[in-house]
FIMIKOL-263757 format. One record per residue (C-alpha): y, x, z; residue number from 1. Coordinates in steps of 0.5 Angstrom, whole numbers, plus 500, padded with zeros to 3 digits. Layout:
% residues N
     y     x     z   pos
     Y     X     Z   NUM
...
This chain:
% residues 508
     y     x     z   pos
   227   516   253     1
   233   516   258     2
   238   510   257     3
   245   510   259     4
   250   504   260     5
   258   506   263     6
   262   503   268     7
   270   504   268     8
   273   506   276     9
   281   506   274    10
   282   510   268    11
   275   515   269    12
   267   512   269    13
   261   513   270    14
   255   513   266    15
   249   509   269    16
   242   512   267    17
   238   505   267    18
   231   506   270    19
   225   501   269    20
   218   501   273    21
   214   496   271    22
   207   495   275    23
   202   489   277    24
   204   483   280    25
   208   478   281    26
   211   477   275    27
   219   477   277    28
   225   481   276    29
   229   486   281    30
   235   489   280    31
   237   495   285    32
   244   500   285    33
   249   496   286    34
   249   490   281    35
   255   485   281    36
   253   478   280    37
   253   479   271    38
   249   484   272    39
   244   481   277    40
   244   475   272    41
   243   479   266    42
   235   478   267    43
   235   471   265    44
   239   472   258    45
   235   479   258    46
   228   475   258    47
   230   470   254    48
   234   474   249    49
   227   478   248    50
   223   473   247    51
   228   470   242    52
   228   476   238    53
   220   477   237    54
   218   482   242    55
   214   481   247    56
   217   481   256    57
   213   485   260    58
   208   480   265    59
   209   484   271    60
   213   486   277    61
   219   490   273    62
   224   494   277    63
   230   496   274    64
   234   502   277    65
   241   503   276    66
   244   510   278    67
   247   513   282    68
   246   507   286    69
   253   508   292    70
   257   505   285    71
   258   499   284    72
   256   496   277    73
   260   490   274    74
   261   486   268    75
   256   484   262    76
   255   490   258    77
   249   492   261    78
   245   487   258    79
   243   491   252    80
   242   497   255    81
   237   493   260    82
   234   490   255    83
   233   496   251    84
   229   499   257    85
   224   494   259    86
   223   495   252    87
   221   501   252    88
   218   502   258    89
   213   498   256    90
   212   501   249    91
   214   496   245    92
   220   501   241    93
   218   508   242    94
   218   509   234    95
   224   504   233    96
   231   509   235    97
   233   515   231    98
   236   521   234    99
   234   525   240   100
   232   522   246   101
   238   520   249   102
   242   513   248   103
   249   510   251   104
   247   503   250   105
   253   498   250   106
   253   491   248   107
   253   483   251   108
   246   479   250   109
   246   471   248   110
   240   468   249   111
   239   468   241   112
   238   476   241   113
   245   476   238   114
   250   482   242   115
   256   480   243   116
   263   485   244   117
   264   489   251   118
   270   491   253   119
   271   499   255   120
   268   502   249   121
   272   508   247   122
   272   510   255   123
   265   510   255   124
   262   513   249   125
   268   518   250   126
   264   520   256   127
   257   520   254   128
   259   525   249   129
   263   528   254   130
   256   529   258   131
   252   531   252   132
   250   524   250   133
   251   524   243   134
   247   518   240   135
   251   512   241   136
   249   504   240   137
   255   499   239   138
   257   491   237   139
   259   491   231   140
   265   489   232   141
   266   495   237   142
   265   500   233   143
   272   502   229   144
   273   504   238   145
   267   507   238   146
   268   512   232   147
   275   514   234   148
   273   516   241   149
   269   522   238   150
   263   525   233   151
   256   523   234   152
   251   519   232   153
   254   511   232   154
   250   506   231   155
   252   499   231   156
   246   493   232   157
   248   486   231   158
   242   483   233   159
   236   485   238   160
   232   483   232   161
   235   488   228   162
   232   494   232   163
   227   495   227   164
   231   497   222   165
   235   502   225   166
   232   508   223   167
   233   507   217   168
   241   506   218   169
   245   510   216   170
   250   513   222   171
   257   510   223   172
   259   517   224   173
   261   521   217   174
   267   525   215   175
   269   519   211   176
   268   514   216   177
   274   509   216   178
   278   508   222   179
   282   502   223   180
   289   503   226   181
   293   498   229   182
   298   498   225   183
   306   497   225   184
   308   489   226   185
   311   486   220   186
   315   481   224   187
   319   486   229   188
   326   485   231   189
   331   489   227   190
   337   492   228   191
   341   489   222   192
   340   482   226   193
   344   485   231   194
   352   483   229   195
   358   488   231   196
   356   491   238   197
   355   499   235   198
   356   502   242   199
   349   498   243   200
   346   500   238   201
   348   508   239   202
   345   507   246   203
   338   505   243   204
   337   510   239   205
   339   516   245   206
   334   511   249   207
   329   511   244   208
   329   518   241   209
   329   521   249   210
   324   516   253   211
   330   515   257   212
   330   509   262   213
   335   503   260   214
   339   497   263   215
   342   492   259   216
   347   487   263   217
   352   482   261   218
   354   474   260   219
   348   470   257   220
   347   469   249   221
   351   476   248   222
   344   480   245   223
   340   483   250   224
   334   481   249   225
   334   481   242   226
   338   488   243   227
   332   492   247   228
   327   488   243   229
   330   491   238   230
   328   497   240   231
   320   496   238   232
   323   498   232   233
   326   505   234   234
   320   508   236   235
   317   514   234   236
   309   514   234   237
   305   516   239   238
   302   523   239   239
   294   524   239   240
   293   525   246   241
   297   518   248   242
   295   516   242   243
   288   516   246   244
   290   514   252   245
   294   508   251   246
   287   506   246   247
   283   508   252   248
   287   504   257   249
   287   497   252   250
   279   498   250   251
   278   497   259   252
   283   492   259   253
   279   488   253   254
   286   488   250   255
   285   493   243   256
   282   488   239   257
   275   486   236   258
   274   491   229   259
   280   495   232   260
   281   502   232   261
   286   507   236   262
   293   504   237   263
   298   509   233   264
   305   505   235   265
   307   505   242   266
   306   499   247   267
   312   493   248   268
   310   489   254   269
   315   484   257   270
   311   481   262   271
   315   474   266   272
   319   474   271   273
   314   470   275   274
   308   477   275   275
   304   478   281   276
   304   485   283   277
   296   485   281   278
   299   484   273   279
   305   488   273   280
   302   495   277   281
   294   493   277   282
   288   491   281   283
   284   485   282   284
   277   484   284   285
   275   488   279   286
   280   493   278   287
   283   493   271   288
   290   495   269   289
   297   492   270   290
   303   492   265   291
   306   498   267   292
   299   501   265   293
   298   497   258   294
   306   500   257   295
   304   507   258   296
   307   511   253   297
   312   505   250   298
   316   500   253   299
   315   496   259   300
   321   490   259   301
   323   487   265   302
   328   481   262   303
   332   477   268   304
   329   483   272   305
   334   480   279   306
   329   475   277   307
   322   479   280   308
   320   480   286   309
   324   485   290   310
   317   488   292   311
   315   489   285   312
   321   493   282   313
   321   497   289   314
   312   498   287   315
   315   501   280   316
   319   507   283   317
   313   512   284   318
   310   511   277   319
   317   512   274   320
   317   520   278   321
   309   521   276   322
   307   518   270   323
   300   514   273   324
   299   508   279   325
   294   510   284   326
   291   503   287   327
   286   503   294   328
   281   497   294   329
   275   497   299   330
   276   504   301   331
   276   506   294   332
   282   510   289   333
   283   508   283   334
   288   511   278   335
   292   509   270   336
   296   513   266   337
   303   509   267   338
   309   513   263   339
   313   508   260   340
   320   507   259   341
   324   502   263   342
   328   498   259   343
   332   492   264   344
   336   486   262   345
   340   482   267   346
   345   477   268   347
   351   480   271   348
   350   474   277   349
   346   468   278   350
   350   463   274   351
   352   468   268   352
   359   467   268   353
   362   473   272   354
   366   478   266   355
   366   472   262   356
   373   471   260   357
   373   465   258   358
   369   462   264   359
   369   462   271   360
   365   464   276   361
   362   460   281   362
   358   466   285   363
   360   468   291   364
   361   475   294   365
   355   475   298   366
   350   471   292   367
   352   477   288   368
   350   482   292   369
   344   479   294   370
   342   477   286   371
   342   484   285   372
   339   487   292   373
   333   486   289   374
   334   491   284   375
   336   497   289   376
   339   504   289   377
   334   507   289   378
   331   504   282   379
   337   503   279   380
   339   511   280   381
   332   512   276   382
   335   508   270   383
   339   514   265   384
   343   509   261   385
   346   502   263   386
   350   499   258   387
   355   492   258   388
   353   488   253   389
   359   483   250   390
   359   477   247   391
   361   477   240   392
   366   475   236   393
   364   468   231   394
   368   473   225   395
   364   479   227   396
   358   475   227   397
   359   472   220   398
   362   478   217   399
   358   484   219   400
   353   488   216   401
   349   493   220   402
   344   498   218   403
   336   497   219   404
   332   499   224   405
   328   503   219   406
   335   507   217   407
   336   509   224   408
   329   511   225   409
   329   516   222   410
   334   520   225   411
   330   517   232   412
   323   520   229   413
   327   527   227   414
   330   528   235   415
   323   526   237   416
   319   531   233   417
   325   536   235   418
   322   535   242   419
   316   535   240   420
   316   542   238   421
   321   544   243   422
   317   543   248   423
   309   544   245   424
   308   549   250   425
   309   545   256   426
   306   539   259   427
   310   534   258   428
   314   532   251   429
   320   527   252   430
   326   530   254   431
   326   524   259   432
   320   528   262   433
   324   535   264   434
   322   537   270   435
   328   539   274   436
   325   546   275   437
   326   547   268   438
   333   543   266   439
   336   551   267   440
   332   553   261   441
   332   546   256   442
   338   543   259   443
   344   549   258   444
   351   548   259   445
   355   553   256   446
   359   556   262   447
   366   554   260   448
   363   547   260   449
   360   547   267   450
   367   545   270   451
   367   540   266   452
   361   537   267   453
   362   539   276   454
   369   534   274   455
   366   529   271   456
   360   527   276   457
   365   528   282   458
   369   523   278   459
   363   518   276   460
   360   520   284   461
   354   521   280   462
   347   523   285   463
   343   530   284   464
   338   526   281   465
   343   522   277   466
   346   528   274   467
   339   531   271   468
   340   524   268   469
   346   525   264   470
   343   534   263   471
   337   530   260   472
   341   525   256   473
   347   529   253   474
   340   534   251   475
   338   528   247   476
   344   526   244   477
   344   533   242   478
   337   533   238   479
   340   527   235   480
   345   530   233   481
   341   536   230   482
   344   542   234   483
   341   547   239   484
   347   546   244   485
   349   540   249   486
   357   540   247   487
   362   536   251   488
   361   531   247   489
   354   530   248   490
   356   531   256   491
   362   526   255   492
   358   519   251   493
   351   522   256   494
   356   521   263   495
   359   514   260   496
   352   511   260   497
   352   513   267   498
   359   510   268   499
   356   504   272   500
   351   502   277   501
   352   508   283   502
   359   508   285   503
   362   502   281   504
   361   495   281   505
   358   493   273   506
   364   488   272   507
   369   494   273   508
């Protein structure tokens, strides 16, 4: 019988066979192959949880072998697939496990024999099946995870006790199988709290419609922060393939959540200010995914960004053009997927008053620039939407009735599939994602608008890059309007999204 554990490097694994030699001797037990300080100490709960479990432990020398040997193992989701193996090495469950004669074994023991959830399920039995190991042995609570990352035969053990009995169990994997789904929070910021402002909101739903990177800046208690949470509520669901991938990367981070399955709703990360850049872009001892990995394929939202280290907003830059985050640690290359959508908000100066009609700035020239030299050019020509938020007035406030997040959703999720299947044949799916070699082909302007559009980002002194930003967004704000060709008008809001942040000043 071969048994296999899995240990995760970035966003890809490996599945580790574990081999076990018994012989005469010293009763003792050595572990080889590079064992972490959790794996080294699984022979002490291994050993007890056997015997607390009515099976008998082996009397002799035992050598556990965990291959390849050159990969470093860690964590204590080896303890079953150890303690597994010393069973059948000495004979005691040869007849206990249905199925072939192959096993991904998962599972953390307690000294009881109860097995505990592991992290890194979805990932590892997805590359078992991958690598043709299709019988698969989970926690319980592992097992919506388990199911969702393919067809095989899935079985869950509470107990090592239990083993006995899992013969006679039914598996986990049928075409009737339920699958839990994380489902849509209930508590969600919505737009109908939002007062007044509709500019903003118009600005959200061409963001959340097209993925397209935001910045939000104005006077303290004027709505920012509730404005870009309030984009959660936009959103348009996952594609499959995202769908798994963000589940894939919150199951290695421990993040999905016992008893859950795949994540259907895009990610909404706001770390604090205060993040290091091991928690923002990933890493540590044992390299796990930052928030820009946990944000892939939804939001990652910086609020008070001047207020971060300008080493880590400069850090964002590479996995806004490329989609992932390559992190080296002792010699070793790791990857994440990272293809999130920026949303920034800010005050407009350290003390929040500069604009503010009725109050008075008391920053200097030299304390603006350098609040907002954190942020940088070159990150903020990344950005494709900046808009000023102004506080509102106390009538507005108490008379206004705006529209639901779910009414404006639906025009989001229509602009959305609208992509979707434009782009079904390309690698990509957001208009936000057009390669530059393709925006002659997605993003076309009608000849009599090309002067128009070469006056406009003369005028608004807009970069190269800048003005595929305003191509891409006028291409969104086309889709939400439901017509095939960017208009001038689509190109006219998509250039006042721009207005500031290049050339400008935010106050002018």
């Amino acid at each position: 019988m071969q048994i296999f554990s899995h240990v995760s490097a970035g966003f890809e694994g490996f599945l580790i066979q574990v081999e076990v030699f018994i012989r005469r001797g010293i009763p003792a037990v050595d572990i080889v192959g590079l064992p972490d300080g959790a794996v080294r100490e699984a022979k002490e709960r291994i050993r007890v949880a056997i015997l607390q479990s009515g099976f008998q432990f082996p009397s002799g020398r035992i050598l556990i072998n965990l291959a390849p040997a050159d990969i470093r193992k860690e964590g204590a989701s080896f303890d079953l697939s150890l303690a597994l193996s010393v069973l059948s090495a000495s004979g005691q469950i040869n007849d206990m496990l249905p199925g072939g004669s192959s096993w991904l074994v998962l599972g953390e023991l307690e000294l009881s024999g109860r097995i505990r959830a592991v992290k890194g399920t979805l990932p590892a039995v997805a590359a078992a099946l991958k690598d043709g190991v299709s019988n698969i042995l989970v926690p319980p609570e592992n097992l919506p995870e388990a199911q969702a990352a393919g067809r095989g035969n899935i079985y869950s053990l509470d107990h090592l006790q239990n083993l006995s009995k899992l013969k006679n169990t039914i598996q986990a994997d049928s075409p009737n199988a339920p699958m839990d789904k994380i489902a849509d929070p209930d508590n969600l910021p919505d737009l109908k709290d939002l007062k007044g402002q509709a500019y903003l909101k118009r600005a959200l739903m061409v963001a959340a419609a097209g993925g397209h990177h935001m910045l939000l800046f104005g006077p303290p208690g004027s709505g920012k922060t509730l404005a870009a949470n309030c984009l959660e509520g936009l959103l348009p669901p996952l594609a499959s393939e995202t769908s798994h991938e963000v589940s894939r990367i919150w199951s290695q981070a421990g993040k999905l959540g016992r008893g859950k399955g795949m994540i259907t709703r895009p990610p909404f990360r706001t770390p604090h200010h205060s993040a290091t850049m091991e928690g923002l872009i990933g890493g540590g001892v044992q390299i796990q995914p930052g928030e820009i990995s946990l944000a892939h394929g939804g939001v990652l939202f910086l609020d008070e960004t001047p207020e971060f280290q300008g080493r880590i907003l400069q850090s964002l830059r590479e996995p806004l053009e490329n989609g992932k985050v390559t992190i080296v640690r002792a010699g070793q290359s790791y990857w994440y997927p990272s293809r999130f959508q920026l949303v920034m908000a800010a005050n407009p100066c350290p003390c929040g008053n500069l604009g503010k009609p009725e109050a008075v700035c008391i920053c200097s020239h030299n304390e603006i620039q350098r609040y907002w030299k954190k942020v940088g050019g070159a990150l903020m020509d990344r950005i494709d939407i900046r808009i000023p938020v102004e506080p509102v007035s106390p009538e507005v406030l108490l008379n206004d009735q705006p529209l639901a997040s779910a009414e404006l959703r639906v025009s989001v999720v229509e602009a959305s599939d609208r992509q979707a299947f434009r782009y079904k044949e390309e690698n990509f799916r957001r208009n936000r994602d057009i390669p530059v070699g393709k925006l002659g082909e997605y993003c076309f302007i009608r000849e009599n608008l090309q002067a128009y559009f070469t006056k406009m980002a003369r005028f608004l002194g807009l970069s190269s890059r800048a003005c595929h930003s305003v191509l891409k967004v006028a291409r969104t704000i086309a889709d939400l309007s439901g017509h095939d060709d960017i208009s001038q008008e689509d190109l006219e809001e998509a250039g006042q999204y721009r207005r500031y942040g290049d050339s400008n000043f935010f106050w002018n």
